[in-house]
LUMDO-81191 format. One record per residue (C-alpha): residue in one letter; x, y negated, z negated. Coordinates in nm, 3 decimals, always signed. Each point is the difference from the previous one (the first is absolute). Example, Ala and Ser with C-alpha at 12.3 -4.5 7.8 and 13.67 -1.06 7.14 Angstrom:
BEGIN
<rec><res>a</res><c1>+1.230</c1><c2>+0.450</c2><c3>-0.780</c3></rec>
<rec><res>s</res><c1>+0.137</c1><c2>-0.344</c2><c3>+0.066</c3></rec>
REM end
This chain:
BEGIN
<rec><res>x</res><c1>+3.963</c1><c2>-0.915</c2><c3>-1.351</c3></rec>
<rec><res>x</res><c1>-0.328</c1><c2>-0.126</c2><c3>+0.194</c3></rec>
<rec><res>x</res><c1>-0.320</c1><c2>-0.007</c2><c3>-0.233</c3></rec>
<rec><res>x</res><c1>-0.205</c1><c2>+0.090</c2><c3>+0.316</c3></rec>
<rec><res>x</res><c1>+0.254</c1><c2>+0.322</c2><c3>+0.151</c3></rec>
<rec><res>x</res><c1>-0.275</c1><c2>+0.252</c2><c3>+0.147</c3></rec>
<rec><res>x</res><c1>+0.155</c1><c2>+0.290</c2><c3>-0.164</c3></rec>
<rec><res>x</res><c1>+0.049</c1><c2>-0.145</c2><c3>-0.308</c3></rec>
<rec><res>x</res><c1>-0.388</c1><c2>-0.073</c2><c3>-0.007</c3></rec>
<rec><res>x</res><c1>-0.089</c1><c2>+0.363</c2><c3>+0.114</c3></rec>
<rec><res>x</res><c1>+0.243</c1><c2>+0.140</c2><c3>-0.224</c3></rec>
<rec><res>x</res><c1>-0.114</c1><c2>-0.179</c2><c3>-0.339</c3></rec>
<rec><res>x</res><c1>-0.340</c1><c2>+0.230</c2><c3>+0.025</c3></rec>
<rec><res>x</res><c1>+0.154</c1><c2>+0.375</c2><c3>+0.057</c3></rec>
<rec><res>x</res><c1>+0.175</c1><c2>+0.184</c2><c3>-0.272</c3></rec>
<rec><res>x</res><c1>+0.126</c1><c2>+0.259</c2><c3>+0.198</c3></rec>
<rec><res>x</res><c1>+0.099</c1><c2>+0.082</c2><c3>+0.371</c3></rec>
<rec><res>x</res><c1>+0.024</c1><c2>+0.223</c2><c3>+0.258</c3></rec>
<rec><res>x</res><c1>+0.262</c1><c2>-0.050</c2><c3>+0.306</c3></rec>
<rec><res>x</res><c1>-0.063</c1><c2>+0.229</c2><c3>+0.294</c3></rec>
<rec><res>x</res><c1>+0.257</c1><c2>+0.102</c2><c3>+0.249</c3></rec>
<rec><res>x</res><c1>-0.149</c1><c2>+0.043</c2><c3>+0.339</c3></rec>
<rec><res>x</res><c1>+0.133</c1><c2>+0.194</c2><c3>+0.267</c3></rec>
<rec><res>x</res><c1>-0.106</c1><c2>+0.074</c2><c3>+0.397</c3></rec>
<rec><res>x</res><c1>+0.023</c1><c2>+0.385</c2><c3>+0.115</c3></rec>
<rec><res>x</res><c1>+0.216</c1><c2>-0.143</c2><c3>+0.337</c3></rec>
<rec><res>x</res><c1>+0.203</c1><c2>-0.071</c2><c3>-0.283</c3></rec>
<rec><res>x</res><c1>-0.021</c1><c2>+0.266</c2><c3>-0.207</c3></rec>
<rec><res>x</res><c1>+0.091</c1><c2>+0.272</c2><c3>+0.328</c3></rec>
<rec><res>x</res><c1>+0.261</c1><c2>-0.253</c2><c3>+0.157</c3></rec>
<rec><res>x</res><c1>+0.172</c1><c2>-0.064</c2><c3>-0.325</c3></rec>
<rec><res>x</res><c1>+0.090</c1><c2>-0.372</c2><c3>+0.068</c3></rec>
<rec><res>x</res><c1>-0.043</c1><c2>-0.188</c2><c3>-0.255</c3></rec>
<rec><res>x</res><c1>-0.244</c1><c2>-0.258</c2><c3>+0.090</c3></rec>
<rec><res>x</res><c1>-0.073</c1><c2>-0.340</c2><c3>-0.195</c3></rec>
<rec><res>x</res><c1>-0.101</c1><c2>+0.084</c2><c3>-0.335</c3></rec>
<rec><res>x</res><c1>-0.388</c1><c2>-0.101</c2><c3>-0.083</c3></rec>
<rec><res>x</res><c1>-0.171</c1><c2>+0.052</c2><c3>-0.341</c3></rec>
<rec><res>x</res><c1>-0.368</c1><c2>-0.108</c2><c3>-0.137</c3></rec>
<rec><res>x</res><c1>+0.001</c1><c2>-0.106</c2><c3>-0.364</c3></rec>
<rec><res>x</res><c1>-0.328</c1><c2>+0.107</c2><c3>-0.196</c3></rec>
<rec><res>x</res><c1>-0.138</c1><c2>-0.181</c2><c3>-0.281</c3></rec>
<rec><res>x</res><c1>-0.155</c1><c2>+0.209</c2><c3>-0.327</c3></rec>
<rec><res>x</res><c1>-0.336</c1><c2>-0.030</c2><c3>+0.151</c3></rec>
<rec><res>x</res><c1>+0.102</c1><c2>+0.176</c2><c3>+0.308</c3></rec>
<rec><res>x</res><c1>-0.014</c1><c2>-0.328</c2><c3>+0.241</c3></rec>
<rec><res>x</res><c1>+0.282</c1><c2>-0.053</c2><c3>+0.236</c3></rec>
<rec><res>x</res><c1>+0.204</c1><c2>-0.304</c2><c3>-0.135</c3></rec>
<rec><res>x</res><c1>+0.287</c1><c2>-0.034</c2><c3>+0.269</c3></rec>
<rec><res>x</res><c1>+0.096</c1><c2>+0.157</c2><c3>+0.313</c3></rec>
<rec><res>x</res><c1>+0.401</c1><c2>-0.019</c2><c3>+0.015</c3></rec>
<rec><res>x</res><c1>+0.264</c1><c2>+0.057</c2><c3>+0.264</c3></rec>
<rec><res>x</res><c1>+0.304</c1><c2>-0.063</c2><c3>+0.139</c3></rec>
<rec><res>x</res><c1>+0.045</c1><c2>-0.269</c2><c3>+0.269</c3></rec>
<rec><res>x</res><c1>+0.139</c1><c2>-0.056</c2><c3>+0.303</c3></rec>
<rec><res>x</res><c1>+0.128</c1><c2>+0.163</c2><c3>+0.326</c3></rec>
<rec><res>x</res><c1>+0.234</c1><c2>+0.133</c2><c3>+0.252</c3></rec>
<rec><res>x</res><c1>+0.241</c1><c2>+0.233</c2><c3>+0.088</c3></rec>
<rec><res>x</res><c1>+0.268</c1><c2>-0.108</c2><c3>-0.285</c3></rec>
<rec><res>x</res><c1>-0.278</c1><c2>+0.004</c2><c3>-0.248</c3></rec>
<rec><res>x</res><c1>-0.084</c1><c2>+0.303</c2><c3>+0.116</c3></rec>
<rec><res>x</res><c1>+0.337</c1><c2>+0.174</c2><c3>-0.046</c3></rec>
<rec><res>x</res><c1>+0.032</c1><c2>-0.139</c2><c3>-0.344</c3></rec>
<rec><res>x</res><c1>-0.312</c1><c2>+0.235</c2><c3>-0.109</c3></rec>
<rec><res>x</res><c1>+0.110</c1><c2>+0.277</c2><c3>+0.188</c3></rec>
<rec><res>x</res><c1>+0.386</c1><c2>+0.026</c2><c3>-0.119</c3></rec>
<rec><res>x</res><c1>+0.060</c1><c2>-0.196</c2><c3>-0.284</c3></rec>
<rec><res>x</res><c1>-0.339</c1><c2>+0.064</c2><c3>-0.182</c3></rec>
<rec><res>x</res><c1>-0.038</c1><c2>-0.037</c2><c3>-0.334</c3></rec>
<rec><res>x</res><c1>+0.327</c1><c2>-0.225</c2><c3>+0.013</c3></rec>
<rec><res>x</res><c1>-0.135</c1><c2>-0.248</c2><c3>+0.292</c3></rec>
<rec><res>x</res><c1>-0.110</c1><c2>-0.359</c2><c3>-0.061</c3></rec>
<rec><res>x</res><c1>-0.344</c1><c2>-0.095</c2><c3>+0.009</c3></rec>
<rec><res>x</res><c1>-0.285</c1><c2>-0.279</c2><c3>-0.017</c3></rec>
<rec><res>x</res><c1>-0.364</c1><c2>+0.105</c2><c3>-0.146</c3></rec>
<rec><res>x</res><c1>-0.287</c1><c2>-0.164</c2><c3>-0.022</c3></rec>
<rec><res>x</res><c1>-0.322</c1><c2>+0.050</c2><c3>-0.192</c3></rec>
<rec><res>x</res><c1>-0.310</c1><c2>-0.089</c2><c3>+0.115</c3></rec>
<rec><res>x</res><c1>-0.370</c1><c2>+0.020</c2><c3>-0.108</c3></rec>
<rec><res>x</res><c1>-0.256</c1><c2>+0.137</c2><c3>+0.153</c3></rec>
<rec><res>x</res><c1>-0.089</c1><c2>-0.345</c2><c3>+0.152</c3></rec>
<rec><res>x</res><c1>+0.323</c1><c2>-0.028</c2><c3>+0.161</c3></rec>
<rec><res>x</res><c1>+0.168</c1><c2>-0.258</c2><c3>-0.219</c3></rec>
<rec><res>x</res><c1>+0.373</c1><c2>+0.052</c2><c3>-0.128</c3></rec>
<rec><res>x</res><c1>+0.030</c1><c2>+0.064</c2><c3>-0.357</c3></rec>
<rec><res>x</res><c1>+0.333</c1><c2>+0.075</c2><c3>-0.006</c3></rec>
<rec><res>x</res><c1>+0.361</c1><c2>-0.002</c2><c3>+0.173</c3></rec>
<rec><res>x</res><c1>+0.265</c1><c2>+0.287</c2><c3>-0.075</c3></rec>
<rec><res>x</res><c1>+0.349</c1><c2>-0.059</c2><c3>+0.100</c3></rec>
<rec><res>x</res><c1>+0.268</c1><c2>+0.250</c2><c3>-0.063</c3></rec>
<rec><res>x</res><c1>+0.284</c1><c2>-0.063</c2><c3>+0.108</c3></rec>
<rec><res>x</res><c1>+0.311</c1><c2>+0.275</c2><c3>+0.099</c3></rec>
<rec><res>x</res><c1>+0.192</c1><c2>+0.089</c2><c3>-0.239</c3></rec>
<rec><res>x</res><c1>+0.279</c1><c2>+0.260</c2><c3>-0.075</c3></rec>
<rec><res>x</res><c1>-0.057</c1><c2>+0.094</c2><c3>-0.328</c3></rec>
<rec><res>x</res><c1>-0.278</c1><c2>-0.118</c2><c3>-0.241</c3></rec>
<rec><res>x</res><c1>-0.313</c1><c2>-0.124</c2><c3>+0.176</c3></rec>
<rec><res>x</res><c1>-0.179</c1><c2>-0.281</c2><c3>-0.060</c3></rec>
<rec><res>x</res><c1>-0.359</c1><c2>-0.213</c2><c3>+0.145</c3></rec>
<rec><res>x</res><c1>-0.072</c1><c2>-0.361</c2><c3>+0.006</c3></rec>
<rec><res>x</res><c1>-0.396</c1><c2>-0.032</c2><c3>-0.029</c3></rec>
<rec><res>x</res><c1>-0.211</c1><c2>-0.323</c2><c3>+0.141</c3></rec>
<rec><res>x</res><c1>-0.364</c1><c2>-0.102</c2><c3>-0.016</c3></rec>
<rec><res>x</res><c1>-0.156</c1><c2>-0.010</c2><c3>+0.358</c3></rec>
<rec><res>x</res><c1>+0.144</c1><c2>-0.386</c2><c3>-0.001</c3></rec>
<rec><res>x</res><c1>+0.336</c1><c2>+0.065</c2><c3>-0.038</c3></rec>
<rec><res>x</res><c1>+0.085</c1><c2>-0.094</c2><c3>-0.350</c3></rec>
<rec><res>x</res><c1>+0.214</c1><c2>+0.211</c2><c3>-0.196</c3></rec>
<rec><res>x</res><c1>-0.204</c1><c2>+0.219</c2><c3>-0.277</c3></rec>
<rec><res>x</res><c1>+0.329</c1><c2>+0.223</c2><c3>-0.141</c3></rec>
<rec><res>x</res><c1>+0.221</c1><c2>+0.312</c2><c3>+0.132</c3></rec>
<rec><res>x</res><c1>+0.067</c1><c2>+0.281</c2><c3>-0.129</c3></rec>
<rec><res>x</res><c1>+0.369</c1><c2>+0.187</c2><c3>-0.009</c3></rec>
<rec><res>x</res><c1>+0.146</c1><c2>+0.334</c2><c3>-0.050</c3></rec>
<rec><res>x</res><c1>+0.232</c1><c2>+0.047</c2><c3>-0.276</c3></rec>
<rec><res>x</res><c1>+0.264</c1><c2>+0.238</c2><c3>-0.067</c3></rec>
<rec><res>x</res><c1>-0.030</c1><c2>+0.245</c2><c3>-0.267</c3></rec>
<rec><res>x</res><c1>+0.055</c1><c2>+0.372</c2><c3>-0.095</c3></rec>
<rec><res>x</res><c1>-0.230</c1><c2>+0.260</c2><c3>-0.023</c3></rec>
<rec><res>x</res><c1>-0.294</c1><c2>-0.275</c2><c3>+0.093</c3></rec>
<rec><res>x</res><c1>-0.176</c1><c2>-0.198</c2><c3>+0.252</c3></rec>
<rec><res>x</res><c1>-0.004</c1><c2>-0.391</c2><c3>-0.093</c3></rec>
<rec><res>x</res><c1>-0.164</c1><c2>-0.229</c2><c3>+0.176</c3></rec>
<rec><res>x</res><c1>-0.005</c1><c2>-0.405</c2><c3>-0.139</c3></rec>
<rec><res>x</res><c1>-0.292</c1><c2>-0.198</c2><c3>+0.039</c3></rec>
<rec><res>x</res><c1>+0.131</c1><c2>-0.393</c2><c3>+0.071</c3></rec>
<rec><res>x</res><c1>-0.262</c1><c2>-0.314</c2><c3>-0.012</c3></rec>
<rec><res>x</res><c1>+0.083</c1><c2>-0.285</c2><c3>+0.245</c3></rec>
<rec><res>x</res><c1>+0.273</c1><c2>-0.142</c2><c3>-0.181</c3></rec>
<rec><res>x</res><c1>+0.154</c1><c2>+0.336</c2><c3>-0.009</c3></rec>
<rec><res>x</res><c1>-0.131</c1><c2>+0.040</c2><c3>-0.377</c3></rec>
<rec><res>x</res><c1>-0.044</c1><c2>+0.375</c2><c3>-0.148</c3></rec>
<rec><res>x</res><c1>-0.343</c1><c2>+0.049</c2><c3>-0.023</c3></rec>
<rec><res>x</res><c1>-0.029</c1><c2>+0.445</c2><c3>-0.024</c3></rec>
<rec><res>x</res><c1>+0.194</c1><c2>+0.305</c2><c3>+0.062</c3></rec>
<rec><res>x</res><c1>-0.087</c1><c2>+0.257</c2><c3>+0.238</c3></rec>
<rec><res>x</res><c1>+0.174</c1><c2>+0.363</c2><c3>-0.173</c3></rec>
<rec><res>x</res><c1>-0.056</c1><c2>+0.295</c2><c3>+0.167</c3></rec>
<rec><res>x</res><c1>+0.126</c1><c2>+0.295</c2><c3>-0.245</c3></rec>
<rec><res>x</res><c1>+0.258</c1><c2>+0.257</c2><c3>+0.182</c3></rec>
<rec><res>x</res><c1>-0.249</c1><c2>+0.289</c2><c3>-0.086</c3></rec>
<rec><res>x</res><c1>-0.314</c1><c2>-0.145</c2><c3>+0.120</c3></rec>
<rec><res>x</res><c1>+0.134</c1><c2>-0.096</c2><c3>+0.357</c3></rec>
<rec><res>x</res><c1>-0.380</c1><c2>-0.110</c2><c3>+0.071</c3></rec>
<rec><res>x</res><c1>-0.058</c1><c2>-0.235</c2><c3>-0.257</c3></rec>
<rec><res>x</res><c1>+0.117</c1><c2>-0.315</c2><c3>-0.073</c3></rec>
<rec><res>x</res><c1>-0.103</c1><c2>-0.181</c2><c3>-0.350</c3></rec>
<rec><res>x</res><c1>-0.087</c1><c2>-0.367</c2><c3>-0.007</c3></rec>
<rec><res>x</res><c1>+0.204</c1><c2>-0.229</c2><c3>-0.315</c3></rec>
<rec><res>x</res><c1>-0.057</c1><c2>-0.280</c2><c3>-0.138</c3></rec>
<rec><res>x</res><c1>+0.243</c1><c2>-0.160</c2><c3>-0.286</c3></rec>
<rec><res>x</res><c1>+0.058</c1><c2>+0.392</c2><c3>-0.061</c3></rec>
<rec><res>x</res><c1>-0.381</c1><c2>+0.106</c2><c3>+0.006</c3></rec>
<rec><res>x</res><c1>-0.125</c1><c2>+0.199</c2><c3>+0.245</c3></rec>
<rec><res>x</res><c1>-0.338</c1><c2>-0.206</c2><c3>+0.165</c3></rec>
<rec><res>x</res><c1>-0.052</c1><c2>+0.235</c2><c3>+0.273</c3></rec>
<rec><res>x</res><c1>+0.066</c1><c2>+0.277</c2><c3>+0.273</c3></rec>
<rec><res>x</res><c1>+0.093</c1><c2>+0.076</c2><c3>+0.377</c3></rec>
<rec><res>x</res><c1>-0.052</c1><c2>+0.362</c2><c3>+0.077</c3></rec>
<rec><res>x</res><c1>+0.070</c1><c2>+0.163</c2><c3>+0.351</c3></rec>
<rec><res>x</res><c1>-0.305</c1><c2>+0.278</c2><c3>+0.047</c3></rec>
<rec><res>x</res><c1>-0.040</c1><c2>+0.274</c2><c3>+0.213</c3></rec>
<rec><res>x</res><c1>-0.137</c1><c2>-0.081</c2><c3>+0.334</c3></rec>
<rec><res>x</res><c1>-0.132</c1><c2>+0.332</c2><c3>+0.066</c3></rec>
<rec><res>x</res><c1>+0.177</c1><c2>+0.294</c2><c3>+0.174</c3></rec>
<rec><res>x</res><c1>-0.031</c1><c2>-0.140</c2><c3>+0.382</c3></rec>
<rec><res>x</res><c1>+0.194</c1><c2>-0.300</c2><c3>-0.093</c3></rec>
<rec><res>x</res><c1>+0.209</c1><c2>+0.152</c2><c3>-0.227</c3></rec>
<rec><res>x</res><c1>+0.151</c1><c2>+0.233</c2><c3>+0.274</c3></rec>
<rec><res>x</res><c1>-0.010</c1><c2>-0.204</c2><c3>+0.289</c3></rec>
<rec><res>x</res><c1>+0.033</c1><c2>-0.300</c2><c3>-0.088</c3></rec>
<rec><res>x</res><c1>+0.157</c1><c2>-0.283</c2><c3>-0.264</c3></rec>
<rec><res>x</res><c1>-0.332</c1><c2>-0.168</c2><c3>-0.064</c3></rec>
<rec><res>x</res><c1>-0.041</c1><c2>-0.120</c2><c3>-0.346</c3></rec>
<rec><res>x</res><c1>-0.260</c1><c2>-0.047</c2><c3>-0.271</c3></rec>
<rec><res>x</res><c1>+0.089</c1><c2>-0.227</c2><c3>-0.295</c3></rec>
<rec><res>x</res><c1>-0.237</c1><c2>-0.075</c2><c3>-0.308</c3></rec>
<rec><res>x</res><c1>+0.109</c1><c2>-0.338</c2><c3>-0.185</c3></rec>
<rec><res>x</res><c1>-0.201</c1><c2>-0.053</c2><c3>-0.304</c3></rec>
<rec><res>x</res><c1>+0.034</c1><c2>-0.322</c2><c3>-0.207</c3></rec>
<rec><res>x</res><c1>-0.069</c1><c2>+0.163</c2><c3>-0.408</c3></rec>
<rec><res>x</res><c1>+0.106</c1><c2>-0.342</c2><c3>-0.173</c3></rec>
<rec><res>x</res><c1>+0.140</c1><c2>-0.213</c2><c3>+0.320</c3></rec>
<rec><res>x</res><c1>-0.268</c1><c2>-0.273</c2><c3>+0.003</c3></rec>
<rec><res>x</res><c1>+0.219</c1><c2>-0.282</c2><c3>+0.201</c3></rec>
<rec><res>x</res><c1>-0.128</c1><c2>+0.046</c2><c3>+0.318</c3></rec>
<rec><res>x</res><c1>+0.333</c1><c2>-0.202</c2><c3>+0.136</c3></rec>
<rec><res>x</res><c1>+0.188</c1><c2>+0.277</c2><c3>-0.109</c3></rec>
<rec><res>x</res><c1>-0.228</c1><c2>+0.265</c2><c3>+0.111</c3></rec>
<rec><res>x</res><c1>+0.056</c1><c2>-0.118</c2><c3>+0.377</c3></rec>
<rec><res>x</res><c1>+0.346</c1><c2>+0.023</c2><c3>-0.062</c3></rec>
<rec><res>x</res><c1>-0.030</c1><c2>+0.376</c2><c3>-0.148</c3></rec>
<rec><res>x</res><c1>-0.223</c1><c2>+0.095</c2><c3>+0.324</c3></rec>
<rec><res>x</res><c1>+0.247</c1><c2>-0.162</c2><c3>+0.220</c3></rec>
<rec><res>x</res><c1>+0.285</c1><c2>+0.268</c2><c3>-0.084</c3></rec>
<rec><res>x</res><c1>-0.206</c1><c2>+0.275</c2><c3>+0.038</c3></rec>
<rec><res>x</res><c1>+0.120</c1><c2>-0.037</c2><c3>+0.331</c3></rec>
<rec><res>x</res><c1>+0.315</c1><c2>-0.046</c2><c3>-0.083</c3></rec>
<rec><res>x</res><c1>+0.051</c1><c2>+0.321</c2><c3>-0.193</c3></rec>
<rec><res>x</res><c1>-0.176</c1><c2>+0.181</c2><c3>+0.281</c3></rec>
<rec><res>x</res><c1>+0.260</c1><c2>-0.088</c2><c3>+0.223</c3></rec>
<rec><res>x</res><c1>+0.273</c1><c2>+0.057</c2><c3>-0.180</c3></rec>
<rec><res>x</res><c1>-0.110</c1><c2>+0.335</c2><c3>-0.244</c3></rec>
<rec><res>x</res><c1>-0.271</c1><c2>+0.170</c2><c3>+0.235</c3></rec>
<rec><res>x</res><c1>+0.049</c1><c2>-0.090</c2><c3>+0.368</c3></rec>
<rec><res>x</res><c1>+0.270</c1><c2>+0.209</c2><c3>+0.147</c3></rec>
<rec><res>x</res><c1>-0.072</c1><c2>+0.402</c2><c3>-0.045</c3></rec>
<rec><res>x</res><c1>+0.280</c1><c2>+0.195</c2><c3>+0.150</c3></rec>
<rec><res>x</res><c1>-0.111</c1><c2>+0.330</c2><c3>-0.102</c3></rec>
REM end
């Protein structure tokens, strides 16, 4: 993994997180579903990334709008200077998502895949090489939270929070906290922020009543 990755550096100085769904009101009274677009927040309140999907088009466009929280899709984060941090590639799949993760040059920082198992969310953390680096578990009776493990010990959190009643009713848009208690490899904390967007997606983005 690159010494110099931009999130990495940003990453090794904030213990905990905030991702930030953002939505348009076209969007919200239309009820497309437009390209997703969050703003991570660092614990001193500064905006750390800006992140959204990319690319265009009528197909693309169809993919939101149908297949949803099932369609493919490339993301990008970028600070607020306009350089690319990082490059989020999931793939289709059937069953059992997963997302490849890049630094803003292309090289391969890890992935992260769904894993089958009753009566719990599991998410695997991989390293380059495909190595097991932390578990994502999200307990069956705390559909909002999803604890962070590490050779069995939990080293932090990701927590969906309210957004507040307007978004709540009319829209999908999404407010996660991340904190990192005892996750000090900043490596692995880009990973961990990475599929927050992946569990949106898959856990939070479709509301059919």
């Amino acid at each position: 993994m690159p010494s110099d990755s931009l999130a990495l550096s940003v990453l090794q100085r904030h213990s905990a997180l905030r991702v930030r769904q953002t939505k348009e009101w076209g969007e919200i009274l239309v009820g497309f579903e437009g390209r997703n677009r969050y703003q991570v927040v660092g614990d001193d309140g500064q905006a750390l990334f800006i992140a959204g999907e990319v690319g265009s088009g009528l197909g693309l466009f169809l993919l939101r709008s149908f297949l949803k929280a099932s369609r493919p899709f490339t993301m990008e984060l970028k600070t607020p200077g306009g350089a690319t941090a990082l490059r989020l590639q999931r793939p289709w799949r059937f069953w059992l998502s997963q997302m490849d993760i890049e630094d803003g040059e292309g090289h391969k920082l890890g992935s992260v895949h769904q894993r089958f198992a009753f009566f719990a969310r599991l998410y695997d953390v991989l390293g380059p090489s495909g190595e097991l680096l932390a578990t994502l578990r999200g307990p069956f009776f705390k559909p909002w939270t999803f604890h962070i493990e590490q050779n069995g010990q939990e080293v932090g959190l990701i927590q969906k929070r309210w957004s507040g009643l307007g978004k709540e009713l009319f829209t999908d848009a999404d407010n996660f906290g991340v904190t990192f208690e005892n996750l000090r490899d900043a490596r692995l904390r880009t990973l961990v922020m990475a599929a927050t967007f992946l569990l949106d997606f898959v856990h939070f983005e479709n509301r059919d009543g």
